[in-house]
N, C-alpha and C positions, 0 to 999 in steps of 0.2 A: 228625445235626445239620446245621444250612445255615450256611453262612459269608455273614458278616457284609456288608452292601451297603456297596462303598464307589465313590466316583465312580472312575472312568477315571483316567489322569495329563494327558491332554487337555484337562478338564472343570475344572480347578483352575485357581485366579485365580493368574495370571502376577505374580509379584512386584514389588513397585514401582520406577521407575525411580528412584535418586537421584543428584542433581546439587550442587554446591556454587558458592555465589558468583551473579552474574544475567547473566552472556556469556550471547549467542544466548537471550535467554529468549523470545521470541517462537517459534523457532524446536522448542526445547522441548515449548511446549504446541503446538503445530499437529499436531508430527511424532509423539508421544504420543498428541492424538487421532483422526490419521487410523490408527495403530498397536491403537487404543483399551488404551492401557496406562497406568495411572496412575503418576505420579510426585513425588517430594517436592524440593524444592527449600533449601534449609538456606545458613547465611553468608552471605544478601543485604545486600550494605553493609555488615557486621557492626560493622567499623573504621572508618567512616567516620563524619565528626559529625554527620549526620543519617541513621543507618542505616536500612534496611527500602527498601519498594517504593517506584518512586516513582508519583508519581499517571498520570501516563501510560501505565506499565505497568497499574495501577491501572484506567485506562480499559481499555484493550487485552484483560484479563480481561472486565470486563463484556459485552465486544463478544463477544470470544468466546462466553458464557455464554449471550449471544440467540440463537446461530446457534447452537444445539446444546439439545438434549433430555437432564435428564437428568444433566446435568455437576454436578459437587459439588466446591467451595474452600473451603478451609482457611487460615486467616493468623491465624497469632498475634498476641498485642498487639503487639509491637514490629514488626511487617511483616519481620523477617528470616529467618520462614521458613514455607511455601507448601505445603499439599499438592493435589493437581488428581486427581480423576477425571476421564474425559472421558465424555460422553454422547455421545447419536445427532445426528451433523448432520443437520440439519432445513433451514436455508436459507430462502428466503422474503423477504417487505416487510419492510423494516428503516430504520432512521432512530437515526444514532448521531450527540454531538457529541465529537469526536475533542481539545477543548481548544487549547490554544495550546502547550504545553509542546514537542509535535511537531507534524511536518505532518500531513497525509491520507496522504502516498505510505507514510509510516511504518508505517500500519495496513494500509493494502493492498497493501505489500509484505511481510509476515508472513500476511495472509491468501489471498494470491491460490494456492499449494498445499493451502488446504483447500475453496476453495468451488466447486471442478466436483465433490466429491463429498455434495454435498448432495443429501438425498430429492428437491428439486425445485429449482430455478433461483433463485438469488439478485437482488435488487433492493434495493439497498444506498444507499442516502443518507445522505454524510458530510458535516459542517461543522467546518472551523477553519481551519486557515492550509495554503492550497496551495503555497506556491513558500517556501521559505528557502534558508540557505548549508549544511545540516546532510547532510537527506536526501534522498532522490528526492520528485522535485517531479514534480506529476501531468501534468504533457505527455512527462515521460521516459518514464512507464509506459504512457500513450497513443500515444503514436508507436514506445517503442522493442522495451516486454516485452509488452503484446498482440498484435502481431502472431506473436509467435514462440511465444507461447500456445497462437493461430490453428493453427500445425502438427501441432498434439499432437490435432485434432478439435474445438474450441472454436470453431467459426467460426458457429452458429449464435445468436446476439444477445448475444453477448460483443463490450461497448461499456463507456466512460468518457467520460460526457460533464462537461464543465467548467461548470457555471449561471454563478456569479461566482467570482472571485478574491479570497483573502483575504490579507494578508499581517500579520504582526507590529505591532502587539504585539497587538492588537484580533482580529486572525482576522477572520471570516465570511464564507470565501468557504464553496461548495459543490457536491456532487462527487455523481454519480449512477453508479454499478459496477452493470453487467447481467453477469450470468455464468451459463449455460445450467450443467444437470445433464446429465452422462456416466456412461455402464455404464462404460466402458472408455479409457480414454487411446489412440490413434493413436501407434505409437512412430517416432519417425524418428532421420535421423542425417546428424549434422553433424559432417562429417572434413573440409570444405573452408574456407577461410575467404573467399576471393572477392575481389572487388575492391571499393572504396567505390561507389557508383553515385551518391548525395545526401548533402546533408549538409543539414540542416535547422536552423531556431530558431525561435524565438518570442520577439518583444520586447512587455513587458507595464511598465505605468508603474502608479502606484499615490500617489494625495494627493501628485501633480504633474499638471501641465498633461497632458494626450494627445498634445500635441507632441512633446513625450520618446518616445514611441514611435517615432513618424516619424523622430526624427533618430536613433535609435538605429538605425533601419533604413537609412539614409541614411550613417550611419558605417560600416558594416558592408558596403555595397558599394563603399564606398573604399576598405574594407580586401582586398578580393576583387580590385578593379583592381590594389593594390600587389602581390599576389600571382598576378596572372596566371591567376586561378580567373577562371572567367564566372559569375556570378551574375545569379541571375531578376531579370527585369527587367520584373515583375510583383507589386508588394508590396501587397495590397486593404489595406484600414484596415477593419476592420468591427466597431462599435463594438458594444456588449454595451448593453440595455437599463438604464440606473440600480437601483443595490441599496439597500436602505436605506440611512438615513445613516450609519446606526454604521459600516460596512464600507469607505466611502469607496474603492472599488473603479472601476480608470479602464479602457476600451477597450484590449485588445491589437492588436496588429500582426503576422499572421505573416510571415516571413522566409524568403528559401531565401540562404544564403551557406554560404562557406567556415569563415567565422570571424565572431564577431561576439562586442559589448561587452555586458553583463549580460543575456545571454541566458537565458530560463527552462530553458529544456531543447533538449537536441540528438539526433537518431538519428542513425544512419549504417544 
């Protein structure tokens, strides 16, 4: 007699991961499908008086869904609970609107650990609101987590270029992510922490005068004088071509200070 063909223990689908509640759900799907392990998700909002996903997360899936081959979602009627396979990241020309609910930084800080491992190089173009009080705002991600991207081997045409500024309640700014494809991450290592060297900003005005810029950058090196910091004494104005009307989007100002008054974003 022959005994009976059965797969390997190898060869058999890995079980699904389950989670409960919507903590870290961006984080979830990414790390699941760079894992490629499907997972279910149960108790989103369950108790709450508008339960289930909200539409942001809502978006967030679909985006995901483009950059990937393959992938299969599940949501029940009432949105409280989510099953995900993940498919093959693919990567490529994309064009998503991110809404107003969140910013841009929102979406591309949940995806920026999956898209160096894409079959090919991503070209990503976002619209809706770049700078709020919530999340990372896209000159933080620009000046502060691409460069430290840059270490890991990214440093060929991984960029974030800013088009226009969007801001609440209307949105429409928009946001261009180049992100090459990698076999292999560069591991490095950071046991030091250093000294500051800059401290940077960006003052940006919005359906106000472009004065407000100026004087924002103007307050801020008085604020550098009371503090005995030196500050550039170099500030260009370089104003941004006009965006449609809807978007009412004005000229930023960049900044080099110690400290300064509603700044969009800061490195060190």
């Amino acid at each position: 007699t022959t005994a009976p063909l059965t797969a390997p223990p190898s060869a058999a689908q890995p079980p699904l991961l389950r989670f409960t509640g919507c903590a870290q759900f961006r984080q979830r799907l990414v790390f699941a499908t760079l894992a490629r392990r499907g997972l279910v998700i149960t108790g989103i909002r369950s108790d709450d008086e508008v339960p289930g996903l909200k539409s942001y997360e809502a978006t967030f899936l679909r985006l995901l869904d483009a950059l990937t081959n393959g992938a299969r979602i599940e949501i029940n009627e009432t949105g409280t609970a989510l099953k995900y396979v993940p498919g093959i990241i693919v990567g490529g020309v994309l064009e998503h609107d991110c809404g107003v609910e969140k910013a841009i930084g929102w979406f591309i800080e949940g995806l920026l650990p999956l898209l160096p491992f894409g079959k090919k190089g991503v070209a990503l173009t976002l619209t809706g609101v770049t700078n709020d009080d919530t999340d990372f705002n896209v000159d933080t991600l620009r000046t502060g987590v691409l460069p430290v991207l840059a270490h890991f081997g990214l440093t060929d045409g991984l960029a974030l270029n800013i088009k226009r500024r969007g801001a609440l309640p209307e949105g429409g700014g928009c946001v261009q992510l180049y992100c090459p494809s990698v076999r292999q991450l560069i591991p490095i290592n950071l046991t030091e922490e250093g000294l500051v060297r800059k401290v940077r900003g960006i003052s940006y005005c919005s359906r106000v005068s472009p004065q407000m810029a100026n004087r924002l950058v103007e307050g801020s090196k008085y604020v550098c004088a009371c503090a005995r910091v030196r500050a550039s004494s170099h500030a260009p104005t370089r104003p941004h071509t006009r965006p449609p009307a809807h978007t009412h989007t004005h000229p930023r100002t960049p900044l080099h200070s110690r400290r300064s008054v509603l700044v969009a974003g800061a490195c060190c």
